[in-house]
C-alpha positions as CSV (number, residue, x, y, z in Angstrom):
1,X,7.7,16.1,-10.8
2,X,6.2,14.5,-8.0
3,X,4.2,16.9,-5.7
4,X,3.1,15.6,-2.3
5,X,1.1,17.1,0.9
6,X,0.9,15.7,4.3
7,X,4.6,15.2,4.2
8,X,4.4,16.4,7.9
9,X,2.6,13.2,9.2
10,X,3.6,10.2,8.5
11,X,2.5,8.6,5.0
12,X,2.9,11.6,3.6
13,X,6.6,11.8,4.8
14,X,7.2,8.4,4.1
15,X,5.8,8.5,0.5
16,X,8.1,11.4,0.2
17,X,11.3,9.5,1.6
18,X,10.3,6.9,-1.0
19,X,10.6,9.3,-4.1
20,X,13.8,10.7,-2.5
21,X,15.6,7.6,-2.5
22,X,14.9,6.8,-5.6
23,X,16.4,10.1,-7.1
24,X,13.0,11.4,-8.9
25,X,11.8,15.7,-8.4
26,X,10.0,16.0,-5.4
27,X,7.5,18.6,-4.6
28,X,6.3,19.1,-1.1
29,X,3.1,21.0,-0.3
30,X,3.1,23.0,3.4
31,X,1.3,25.2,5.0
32,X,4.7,26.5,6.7
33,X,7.9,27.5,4.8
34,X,9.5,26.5,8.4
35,X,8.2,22.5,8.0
36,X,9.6,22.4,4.2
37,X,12.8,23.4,5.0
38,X,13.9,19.9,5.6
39,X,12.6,18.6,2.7
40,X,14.7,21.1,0.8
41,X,17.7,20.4,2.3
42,X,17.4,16.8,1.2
43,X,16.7,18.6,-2.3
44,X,13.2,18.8,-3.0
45,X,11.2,21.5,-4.0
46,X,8.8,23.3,-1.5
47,X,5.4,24.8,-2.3
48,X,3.5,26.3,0.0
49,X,-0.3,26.1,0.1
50,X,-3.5,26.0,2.5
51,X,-4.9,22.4,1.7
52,X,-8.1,24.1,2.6
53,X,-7.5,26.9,-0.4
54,X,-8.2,25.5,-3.9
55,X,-6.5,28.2,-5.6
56,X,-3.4,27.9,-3.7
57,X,-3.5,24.2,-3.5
58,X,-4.2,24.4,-7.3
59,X,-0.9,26.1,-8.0
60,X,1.3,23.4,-6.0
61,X,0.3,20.5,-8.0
62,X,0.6,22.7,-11.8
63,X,3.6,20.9,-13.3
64,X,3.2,17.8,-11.3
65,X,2.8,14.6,-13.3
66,X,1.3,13.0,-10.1
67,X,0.2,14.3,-6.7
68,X,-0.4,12.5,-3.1
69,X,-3.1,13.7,-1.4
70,X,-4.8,13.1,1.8
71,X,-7.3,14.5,4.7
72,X,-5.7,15.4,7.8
73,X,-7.2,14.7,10.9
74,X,-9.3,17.2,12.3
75,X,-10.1,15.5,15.6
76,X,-11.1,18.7,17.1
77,X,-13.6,19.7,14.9
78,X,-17.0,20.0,16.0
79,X,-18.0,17.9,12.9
80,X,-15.3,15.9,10.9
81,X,-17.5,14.9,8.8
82,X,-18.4,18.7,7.5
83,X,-14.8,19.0,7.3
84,X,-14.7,16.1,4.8
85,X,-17.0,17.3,2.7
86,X,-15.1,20.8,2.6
87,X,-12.1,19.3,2.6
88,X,-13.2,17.4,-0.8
89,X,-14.5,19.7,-2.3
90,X,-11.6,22.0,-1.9
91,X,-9.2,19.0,-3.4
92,X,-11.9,18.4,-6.5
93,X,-11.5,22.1,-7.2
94,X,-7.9,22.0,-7.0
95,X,-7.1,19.1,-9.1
96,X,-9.3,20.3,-11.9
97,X,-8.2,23.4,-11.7
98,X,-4.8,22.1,-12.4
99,X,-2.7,20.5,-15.0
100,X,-2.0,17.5,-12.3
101,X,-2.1,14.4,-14.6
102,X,-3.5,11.9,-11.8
103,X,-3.7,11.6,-8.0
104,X,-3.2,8.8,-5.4
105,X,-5.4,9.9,-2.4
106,X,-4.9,8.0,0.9
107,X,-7.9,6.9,2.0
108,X,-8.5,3.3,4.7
109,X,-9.6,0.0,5.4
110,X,-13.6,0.1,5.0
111,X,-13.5,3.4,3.4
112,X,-16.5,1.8,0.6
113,X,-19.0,1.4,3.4
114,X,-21.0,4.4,3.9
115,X,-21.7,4.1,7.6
116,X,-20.7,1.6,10.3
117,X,-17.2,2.3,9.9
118,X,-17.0,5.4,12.5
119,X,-14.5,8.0,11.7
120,X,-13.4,6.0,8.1
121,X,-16.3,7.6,6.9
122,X,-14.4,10.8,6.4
123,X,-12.5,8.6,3.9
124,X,-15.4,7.9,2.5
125,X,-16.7,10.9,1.9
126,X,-13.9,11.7,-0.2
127,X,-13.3,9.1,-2.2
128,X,-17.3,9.8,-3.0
129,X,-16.2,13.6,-4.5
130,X,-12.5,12.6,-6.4
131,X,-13.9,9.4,-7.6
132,X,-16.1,10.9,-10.3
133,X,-13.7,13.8,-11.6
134,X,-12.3,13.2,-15.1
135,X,-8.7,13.3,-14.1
136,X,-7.4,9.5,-12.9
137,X,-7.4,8.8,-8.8
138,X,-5.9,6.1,-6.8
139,X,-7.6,5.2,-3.7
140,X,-4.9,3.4,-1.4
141,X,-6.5,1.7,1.4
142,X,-4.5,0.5,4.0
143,X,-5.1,-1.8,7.6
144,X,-5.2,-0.1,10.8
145,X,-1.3,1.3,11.4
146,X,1.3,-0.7,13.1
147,X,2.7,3.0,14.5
148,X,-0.5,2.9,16.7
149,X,1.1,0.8,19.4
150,X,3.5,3.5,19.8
151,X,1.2,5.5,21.4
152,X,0.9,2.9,23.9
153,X,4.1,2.0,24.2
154,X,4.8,3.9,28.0
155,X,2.7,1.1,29.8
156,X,4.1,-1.7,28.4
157,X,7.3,-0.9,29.9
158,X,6.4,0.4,32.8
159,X,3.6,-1.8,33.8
160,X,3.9,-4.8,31.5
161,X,0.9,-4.1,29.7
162,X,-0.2,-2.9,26.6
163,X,-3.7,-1.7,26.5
164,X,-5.9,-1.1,23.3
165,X,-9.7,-1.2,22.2
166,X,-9.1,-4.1,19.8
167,X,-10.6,-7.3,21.3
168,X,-10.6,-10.2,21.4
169,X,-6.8,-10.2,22.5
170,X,-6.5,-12.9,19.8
171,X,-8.7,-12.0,16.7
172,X,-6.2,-10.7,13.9
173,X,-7.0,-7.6,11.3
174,X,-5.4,-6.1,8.9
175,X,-2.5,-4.1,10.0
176,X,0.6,-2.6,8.4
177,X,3.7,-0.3,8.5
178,X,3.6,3.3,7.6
179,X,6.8,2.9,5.7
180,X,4.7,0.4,3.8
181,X,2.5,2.5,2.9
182,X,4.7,5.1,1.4
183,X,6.4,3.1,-0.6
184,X,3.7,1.8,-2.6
185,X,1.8,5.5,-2.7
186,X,5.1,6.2,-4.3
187,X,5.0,3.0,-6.6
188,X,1.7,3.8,-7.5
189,X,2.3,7.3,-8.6
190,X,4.8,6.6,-11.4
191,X,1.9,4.3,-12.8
192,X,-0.7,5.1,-15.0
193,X,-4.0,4.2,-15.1
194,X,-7.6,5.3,-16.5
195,X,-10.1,6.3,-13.7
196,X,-11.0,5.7,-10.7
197,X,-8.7,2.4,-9.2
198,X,-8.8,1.0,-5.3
199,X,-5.9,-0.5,-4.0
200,X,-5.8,-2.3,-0.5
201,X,-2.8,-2.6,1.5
202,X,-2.4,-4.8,4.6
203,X,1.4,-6.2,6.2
204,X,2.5,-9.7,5.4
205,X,-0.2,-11.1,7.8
206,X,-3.2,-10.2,9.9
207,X,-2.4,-9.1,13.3
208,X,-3.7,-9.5,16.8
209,X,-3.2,-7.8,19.8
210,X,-1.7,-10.4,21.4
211,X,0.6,-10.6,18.6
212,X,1.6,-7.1,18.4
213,X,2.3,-7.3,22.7
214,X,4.5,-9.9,22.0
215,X,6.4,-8.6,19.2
216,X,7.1,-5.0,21.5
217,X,8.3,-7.4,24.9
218,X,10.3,-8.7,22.8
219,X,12.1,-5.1,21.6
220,X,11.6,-4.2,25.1
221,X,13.4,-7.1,26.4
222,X,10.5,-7.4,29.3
223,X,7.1,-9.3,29.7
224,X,4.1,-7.4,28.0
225,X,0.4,-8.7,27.7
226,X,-2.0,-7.6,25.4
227,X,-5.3,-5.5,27.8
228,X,-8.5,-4.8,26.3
229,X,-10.0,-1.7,27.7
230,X,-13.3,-2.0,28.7
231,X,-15.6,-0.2,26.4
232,X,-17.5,2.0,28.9
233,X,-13.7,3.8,29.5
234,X,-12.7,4.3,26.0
235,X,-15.0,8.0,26.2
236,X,-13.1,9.5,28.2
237,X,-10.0,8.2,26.9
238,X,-10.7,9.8,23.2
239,X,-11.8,12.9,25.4
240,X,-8.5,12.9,27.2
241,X,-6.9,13.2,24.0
242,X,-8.5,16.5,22.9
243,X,-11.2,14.7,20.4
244,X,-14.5,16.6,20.1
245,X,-18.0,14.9,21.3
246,X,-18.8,14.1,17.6
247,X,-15.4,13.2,16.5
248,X,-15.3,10.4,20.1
249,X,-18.2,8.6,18.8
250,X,-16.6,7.8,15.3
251,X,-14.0,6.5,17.0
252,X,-16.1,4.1,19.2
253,X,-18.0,3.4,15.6
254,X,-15.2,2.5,14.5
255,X,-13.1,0.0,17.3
256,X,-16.5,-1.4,16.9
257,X,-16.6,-1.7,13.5
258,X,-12.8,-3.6,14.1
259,X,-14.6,-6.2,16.9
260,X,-17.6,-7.1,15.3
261,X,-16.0,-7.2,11.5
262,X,-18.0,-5.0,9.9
263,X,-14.9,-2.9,8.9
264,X,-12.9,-4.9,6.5
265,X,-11.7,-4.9,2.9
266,X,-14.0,-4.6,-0.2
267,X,-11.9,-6.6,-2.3
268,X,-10.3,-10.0,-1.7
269,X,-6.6,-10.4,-0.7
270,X,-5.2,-6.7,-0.7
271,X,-1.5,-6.1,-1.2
272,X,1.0,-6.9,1.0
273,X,3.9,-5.0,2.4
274,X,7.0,-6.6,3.4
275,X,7.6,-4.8,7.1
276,X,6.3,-7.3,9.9
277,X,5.0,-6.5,13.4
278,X,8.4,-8.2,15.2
279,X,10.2,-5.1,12.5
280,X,8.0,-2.4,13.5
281,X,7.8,-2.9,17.3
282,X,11.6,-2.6,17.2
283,X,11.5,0.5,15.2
284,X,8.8,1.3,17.6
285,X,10.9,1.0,20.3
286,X,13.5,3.1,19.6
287,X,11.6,5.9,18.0
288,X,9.2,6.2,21.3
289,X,11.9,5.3,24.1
């Protein structure tokens, strides 16, 4: 058995597609019998649980030979970071207090720096407190998402433009698809392994913006350039979007960290995935449009 939370974002539901379609028990985690309903209909089993309860969260993952785990965003919260720490300790409590044989934990690009790396640091923070439990943990590090440009996806149709806070326009990072990602969480949790293991994850190449606009004028069908927002905007923008004072400047920390380099992998040459940007902007495309 399989057990696997977050399954209604998106790694988490694409870690769980991944399992599905390869015919092996599936167990989702939900706060909301309503949200697993789905997932039963495509014939897996549904638990529900608080993520923030350790008992509760405790009793999904009993029976499961591996469990995916991750830290929801809490881009509201006065503090993220204090939400982190809770947030770990509640999944430390869990996993011990269960007869889970190992977890893969979904953690980012940058996540082994302990400051510099803006909101990443909630990643961090939690690889810090599963790290040194006595029950094997896969870290799986990915790029910054290829899904992102959908939210951006409006102006460059209507206006031709698709802004971001990545710059310069032509500098390439580490990028990948969400699908990606969820099929090697699910890869990685048939494996086994002793301890504590990192593995990075990043698409078939680095990406730019300038890149990723042309791969999405081309699903459009239309003319789209890359626009770098200036810097002194990208407050309010965060604030637009219903992130708290705190929570806005780990996000400038971190499109920062992206400019200047300081986030980046720990390792070498991570994994690669096999979805490209041309392939996700088309996906993109008709998902958001």
């Amino acid at each position: 058995m399989y057990a696997v939370a977050g399954v209604s974002g998106q790694t988490g539901a694409a870690t769980a597609r991944a399992l599905l379609a390869q015919k092996l028990p599936l167990r989702v985690i939900v706060r909301d019998a309503k949200k697993g309903k789905v997932w039963a209909d495509k014939g897996a089993e549904v638990a529900i649980a608080d993520i923030d309860n350790a008992n509760a969260l405790a009793a999904a993952l009993n029976g499961a030979t591996s469990a995916y785990l991750l830290n929801p965003p809490a881009y509201g919260a006065e503090n993220p970071f204090d939400i982190a720490e809770r947030r770990a300790d509640v999944f430390a409590r869990a996993i011990l207090g269960s007869d889970v044989a190992r977890v893969v934990v979904l953690s980012s690009i940058s996540a082994h720096l302990p400051a510099g790396n803006g909101i990443i640091r909630t990643n961090h923070i939690v690889e810090k407190r599963l790290g040194d439990l006595a029950k094997p943990a896969t870290f799986l590090r990915p790029g910054y998402f290829f899904e992102n440009w959908g939210h951006v996806l409006a102006p460059a149709r209507t206006d031709g433009v698709l802004p971001g806070m990545l710059s310069p326009l032509t500098k390439a990072v580490p990028m990948v698809c969400v699908a990606d990602i969820g099929a090697l969480a699910a890869r990685l949790m048939q494996e086994t392994w002793i301890g504590r293991r990192i593995v990075e994850l990043a698409g078939p190449t680095n990406t730019s913006p300038e890149t990723a606009a042309a791969a999405i004028a081309a699903a459009l069908g239309t003319d789209v350039k890359a626009l770098a927002v200036p810097r002194e905007a990208w407050a309010g923008i965060f604030a637009g979007g219903g992130m708290s004072p705190r929570t806005i400047e780990a996000f400038i920390e971190m499109f920062d960290g992206f400019n200047n380099g300081t986030i980046r992998f720990e390792g070498g040459e991570p994994r690669r995935g096999a979805t490209t940007m041309a392939t996700a902007a088309k996906a993109l495309v008709a998902d958001h449009l």
